[in-house]
C-alpha positions in Angstrom: -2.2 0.0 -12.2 -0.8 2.7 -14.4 -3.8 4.1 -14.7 -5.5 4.1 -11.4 -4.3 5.1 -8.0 -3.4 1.2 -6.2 -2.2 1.9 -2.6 -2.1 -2.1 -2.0 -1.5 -5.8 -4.2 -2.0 -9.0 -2.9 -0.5 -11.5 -4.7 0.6 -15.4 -4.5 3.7 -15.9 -4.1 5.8 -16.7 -7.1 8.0 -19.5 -8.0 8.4 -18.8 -11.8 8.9 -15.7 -13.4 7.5 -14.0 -16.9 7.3 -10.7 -18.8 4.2 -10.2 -17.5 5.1 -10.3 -14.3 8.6 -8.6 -14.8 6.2 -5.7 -15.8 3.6 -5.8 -12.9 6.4 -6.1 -10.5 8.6 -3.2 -12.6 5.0 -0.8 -12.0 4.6 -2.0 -8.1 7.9 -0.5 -7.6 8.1 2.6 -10.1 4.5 3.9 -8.0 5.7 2.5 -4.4 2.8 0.3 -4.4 2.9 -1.3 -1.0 2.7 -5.5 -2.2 1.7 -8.3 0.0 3.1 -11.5 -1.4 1.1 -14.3 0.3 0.9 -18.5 0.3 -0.9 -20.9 2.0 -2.6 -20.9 5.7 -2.6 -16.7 6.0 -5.5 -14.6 7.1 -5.7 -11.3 5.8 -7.9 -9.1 7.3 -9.5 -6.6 5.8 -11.7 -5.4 8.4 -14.5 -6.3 11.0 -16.2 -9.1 9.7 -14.1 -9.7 6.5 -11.2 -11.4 6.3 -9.6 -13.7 3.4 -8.3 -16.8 4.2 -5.1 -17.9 1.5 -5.4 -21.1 0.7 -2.4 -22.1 -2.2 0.3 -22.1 -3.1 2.1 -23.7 -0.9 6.1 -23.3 -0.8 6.3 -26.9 0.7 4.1 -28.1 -2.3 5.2 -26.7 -6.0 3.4 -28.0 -8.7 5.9 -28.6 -11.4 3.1 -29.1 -13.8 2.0 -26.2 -15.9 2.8 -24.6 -12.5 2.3 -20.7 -13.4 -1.6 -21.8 -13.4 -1.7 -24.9 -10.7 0.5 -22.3 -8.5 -1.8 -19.8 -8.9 -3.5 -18.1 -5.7 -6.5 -19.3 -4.2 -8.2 -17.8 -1.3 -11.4 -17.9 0.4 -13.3 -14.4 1.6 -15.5 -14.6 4.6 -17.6 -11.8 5.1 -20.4 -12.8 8.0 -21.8 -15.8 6.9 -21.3 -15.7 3.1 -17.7 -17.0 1.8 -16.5 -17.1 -1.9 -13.6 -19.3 -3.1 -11.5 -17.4 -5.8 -9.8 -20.3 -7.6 -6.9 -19.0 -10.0 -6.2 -21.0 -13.0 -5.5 -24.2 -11.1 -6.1 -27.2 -12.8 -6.9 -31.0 -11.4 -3.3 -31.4 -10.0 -3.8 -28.3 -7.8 -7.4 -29.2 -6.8 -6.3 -32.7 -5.8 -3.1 -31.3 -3.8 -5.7 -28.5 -1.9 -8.0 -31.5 -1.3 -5.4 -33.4 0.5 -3.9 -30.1 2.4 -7.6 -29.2 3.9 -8.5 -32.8 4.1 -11.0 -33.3 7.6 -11.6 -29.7 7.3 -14.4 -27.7 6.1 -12.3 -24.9 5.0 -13.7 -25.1 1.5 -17.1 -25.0 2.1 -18.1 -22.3 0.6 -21.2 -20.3 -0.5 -19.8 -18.7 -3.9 -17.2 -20.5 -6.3 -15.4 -18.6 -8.8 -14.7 -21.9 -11.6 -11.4 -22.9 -11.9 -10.0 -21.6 -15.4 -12.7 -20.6 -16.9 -14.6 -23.3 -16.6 -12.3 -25.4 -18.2 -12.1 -29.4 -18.5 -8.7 -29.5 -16.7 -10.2 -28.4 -13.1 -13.7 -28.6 -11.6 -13.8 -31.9 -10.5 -16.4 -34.0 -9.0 -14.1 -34.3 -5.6 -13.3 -30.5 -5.6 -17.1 -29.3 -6.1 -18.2 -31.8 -3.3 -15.6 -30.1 -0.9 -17.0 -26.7 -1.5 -20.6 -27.6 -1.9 -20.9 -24.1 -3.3 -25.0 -22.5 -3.7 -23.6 -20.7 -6.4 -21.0 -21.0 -9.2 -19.6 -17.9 -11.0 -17.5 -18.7 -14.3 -15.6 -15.7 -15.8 -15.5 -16.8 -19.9 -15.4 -14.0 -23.0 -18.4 -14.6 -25.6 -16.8 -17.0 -28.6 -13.4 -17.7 -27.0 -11.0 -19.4 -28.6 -10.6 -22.2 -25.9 -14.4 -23.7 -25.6 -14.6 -22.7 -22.3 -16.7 -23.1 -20.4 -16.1 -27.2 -20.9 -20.1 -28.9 -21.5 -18.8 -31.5 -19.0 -17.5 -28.8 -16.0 -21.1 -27.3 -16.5 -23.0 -30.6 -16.0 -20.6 -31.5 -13.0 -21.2 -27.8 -11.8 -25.2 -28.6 -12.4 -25.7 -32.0 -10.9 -24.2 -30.7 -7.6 -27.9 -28.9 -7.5 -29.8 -31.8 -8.2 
């Protein structure tokens, strides 16, 4: 954002606080960025035909737990008929707590996933991938990381929902 001209940010709303974010929130301000804090069950739309549906967090439902990732935003975009679930760093705790908030919905459904944190063996579950009953899976990981990711276990869960 100090680099590039940013007329909007969309973020999750926040219920803890870091020097990161002091920082981000320190630029937002210094280049009047206009910034959209968001939480569950909003629709932004961006125009005809696309629109993002905010799916966590959820004021009414912190997650104590490791709670800058399990808080982190999730939303699904909808453009036509292709959606992708962007899924933060949220762990099982968070997946389990969005499970039970969309429950005897289809709002998950969806034909893109972006993995959980990075594909790792905290999120991913067999409930959650069932939910979304994504076509494709998308894992964002750097070569050789330090972490493992992504986990062997989240990549045959990921894999057996094609067989």
């Amino acid at each position: 954002m100090k680099e590039l001209f940013v007329k909007n940010v969309i973020i999750g709303k926040q219920f803890e606080t870091s020097t990161n974010y002091e920082e981000f929130i320190k630029i937002v301000k210094e280049r009047k960025i206009k910034l959209h804090v968001v939480e569950t069950r909003q629709r932004i739309d961006i125009e005809k035909d696309l629109y993002f549906d905010v799916l966590w967090p959820n004021s009414n439902n912190i997650i104590s737990e490791n709670g800058i990732n399990n808080n982190s935003l999730v939303f699904k975009m909808v453009y036509k008929n292709i959606s992708c679930l962007f899924t933060g760093d949220i762990e099982e705790i968070a997946e389990k707590a969005i499970l039970k908030e969309y429950k005897n919905t289809n709002i998950l459904n969806s034909t893109i996933l972006k993995v959980a944190h990075h594909g790792s063996k905290s999120s991913s579950t067999e409930e959650f991938l069932k939910a979304i009953k994504p076509k494709i899976a998308l894992i964002g990981v750097g070569k050789s990381n330090n972490f493992g990711h992504p986990n062997a276990e989240v990549l045959e869960r990921i894999e057996r929902r094609w067989k």
